[in-house]
BAKOLTI-108925 format. One record per residue (C-alpha): residue number from 1; residue in three letters; z, x, y; chain. Coordinates in nm, 3 decimals, padded with zeros to 5 digits. Layout:
BEGIN
<k NUM | r Ala | up Z | east X | north Y | c A>
...
***
This chain:
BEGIN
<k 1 | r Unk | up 04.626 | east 13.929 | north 10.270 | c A>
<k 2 | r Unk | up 04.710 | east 13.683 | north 10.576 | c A>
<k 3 | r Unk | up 04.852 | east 13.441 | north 10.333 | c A>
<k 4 | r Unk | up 04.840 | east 13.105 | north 10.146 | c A>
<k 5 | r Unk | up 04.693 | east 12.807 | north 10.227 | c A>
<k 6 | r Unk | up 04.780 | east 12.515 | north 10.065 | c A>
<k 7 | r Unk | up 04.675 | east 12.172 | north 10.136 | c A>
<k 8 | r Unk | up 04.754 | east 11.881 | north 09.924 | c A>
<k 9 | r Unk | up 04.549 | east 11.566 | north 09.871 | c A>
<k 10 | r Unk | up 04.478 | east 11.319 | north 10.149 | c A>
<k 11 | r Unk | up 04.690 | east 11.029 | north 10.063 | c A>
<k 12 | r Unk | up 04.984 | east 11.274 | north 10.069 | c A>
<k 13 | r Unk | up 04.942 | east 11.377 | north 10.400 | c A>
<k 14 | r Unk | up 04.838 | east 11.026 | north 10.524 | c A>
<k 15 | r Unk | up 05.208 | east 10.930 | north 10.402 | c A>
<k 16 | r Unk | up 05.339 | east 11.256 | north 10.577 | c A>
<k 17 | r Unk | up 05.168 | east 11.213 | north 10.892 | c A>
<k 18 | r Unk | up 05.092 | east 10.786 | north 10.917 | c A>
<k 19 | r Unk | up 04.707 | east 10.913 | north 11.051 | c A>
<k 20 | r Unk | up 04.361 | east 10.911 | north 10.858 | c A>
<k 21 | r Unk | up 04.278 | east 11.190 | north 11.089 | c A>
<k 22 | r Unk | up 04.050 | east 11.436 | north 10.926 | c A>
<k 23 | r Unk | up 04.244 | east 11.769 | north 10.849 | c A>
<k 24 | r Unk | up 04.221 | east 12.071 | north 11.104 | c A>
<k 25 | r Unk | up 04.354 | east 12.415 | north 11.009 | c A>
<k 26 | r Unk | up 04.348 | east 12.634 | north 11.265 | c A>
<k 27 | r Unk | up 04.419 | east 12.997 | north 11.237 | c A>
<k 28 | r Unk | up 04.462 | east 13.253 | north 11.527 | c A>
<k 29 | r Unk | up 04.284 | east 13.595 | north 11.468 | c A>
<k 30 | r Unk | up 04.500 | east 13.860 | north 11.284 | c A>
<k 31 | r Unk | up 04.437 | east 14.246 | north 11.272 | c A>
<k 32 | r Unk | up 04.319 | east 14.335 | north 10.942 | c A>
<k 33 | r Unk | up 04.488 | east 14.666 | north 10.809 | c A>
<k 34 | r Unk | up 04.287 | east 14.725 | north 10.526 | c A>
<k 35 | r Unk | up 03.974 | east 14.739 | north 10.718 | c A>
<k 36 | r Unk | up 04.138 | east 14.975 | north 10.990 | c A>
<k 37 | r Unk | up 04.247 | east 15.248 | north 10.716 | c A>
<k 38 | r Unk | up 03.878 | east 15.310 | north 10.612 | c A>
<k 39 | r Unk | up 03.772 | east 15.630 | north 10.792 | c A>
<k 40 | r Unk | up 03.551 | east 15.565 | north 11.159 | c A>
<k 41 | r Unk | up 03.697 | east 15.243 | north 11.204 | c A>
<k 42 | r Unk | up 03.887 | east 15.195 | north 11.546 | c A>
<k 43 | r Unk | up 03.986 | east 14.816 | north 11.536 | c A>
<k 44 | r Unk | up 03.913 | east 14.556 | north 11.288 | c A>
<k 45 | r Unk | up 04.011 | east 14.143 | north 11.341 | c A>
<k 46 | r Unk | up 03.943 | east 13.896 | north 11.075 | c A>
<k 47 | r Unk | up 03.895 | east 13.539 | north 11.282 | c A>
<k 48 | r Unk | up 03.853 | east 13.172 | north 11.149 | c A>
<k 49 | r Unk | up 03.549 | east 12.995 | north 11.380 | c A>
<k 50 | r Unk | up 03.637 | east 12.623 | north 11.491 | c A>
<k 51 | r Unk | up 03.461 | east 12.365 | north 11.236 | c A>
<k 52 | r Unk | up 03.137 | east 12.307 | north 11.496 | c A>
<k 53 | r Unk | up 03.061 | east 12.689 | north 11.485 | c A>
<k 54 | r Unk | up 03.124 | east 12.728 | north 11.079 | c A>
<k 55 | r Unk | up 02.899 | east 12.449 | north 11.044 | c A>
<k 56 | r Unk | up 02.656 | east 12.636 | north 11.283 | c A>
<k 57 | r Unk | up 02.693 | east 12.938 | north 11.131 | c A>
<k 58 | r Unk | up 02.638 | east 12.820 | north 10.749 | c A>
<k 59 | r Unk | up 02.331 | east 12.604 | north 10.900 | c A>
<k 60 | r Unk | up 02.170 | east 12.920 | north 11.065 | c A>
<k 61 | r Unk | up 02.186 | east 13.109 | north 10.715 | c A>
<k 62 | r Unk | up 02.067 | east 12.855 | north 10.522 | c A>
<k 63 | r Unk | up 02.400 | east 12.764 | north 10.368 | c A>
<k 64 | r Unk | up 02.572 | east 12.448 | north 10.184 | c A>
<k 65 | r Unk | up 02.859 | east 12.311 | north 10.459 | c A>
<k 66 | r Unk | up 03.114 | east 12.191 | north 10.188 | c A>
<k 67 | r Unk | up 03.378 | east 11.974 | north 10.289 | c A>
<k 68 | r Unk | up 03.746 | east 12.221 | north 10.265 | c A>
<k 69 | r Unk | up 03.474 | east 12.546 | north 10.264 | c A>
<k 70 | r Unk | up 03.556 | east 12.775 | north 10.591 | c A>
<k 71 | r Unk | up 03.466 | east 13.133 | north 10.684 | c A>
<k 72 | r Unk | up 03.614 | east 13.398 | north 10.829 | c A>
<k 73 | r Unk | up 03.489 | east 13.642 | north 11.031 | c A>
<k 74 | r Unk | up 03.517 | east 14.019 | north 11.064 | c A>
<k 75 | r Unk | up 03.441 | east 14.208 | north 11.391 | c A>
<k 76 | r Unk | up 03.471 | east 14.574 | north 11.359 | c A>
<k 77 | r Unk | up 03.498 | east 14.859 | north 11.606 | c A>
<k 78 | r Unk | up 03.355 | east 15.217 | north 11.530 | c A>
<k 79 | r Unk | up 03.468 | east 15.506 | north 11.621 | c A>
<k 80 | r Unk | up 03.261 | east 15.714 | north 11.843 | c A>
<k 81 | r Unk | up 02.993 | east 15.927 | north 11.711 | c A>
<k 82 | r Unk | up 02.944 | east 15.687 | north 11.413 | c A>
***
């Protein structure tokens, strides 16, 4: 587990802030452990696309793009010989 998200309603972060801007969470790639301990994997990252490419993505396979819905993505290097 990265961690916890938590985002609270729009009118508290309007107060917080003083902008209407929509709300942006953007988080860097992060190795993912769990992933790396299962046998023939060399390197595994767990990554968070930037809202243009999740709604690409979700469009592409036919998918509902919800408002506060992201995805993550896993990339996953083999070892050799797998």
């Amino acid at each position: 587990m990265i961690g916890n998200i938590i985002i609270y309603g729009r009118s508290v972060l309007s107060a917080l802030t003083g902008k209407s801007d929509p709300l942006v969470v953007v988080i860097p790639p992060k190795e993912c452990p769990a992933v790396e301990n299962v046998p023939g994997v060399r390197e595994a990252i767990l990554a968070s696309p930037s809202p243009p490419t999740d709604e690409y993505l979700k469009d592409r396979m036919n998918l509902k793009c919800e408002h506060g819905i992201g995805t993550f993505l896993l990339g996953i290097n083999f070892e050799e010989g797998i």
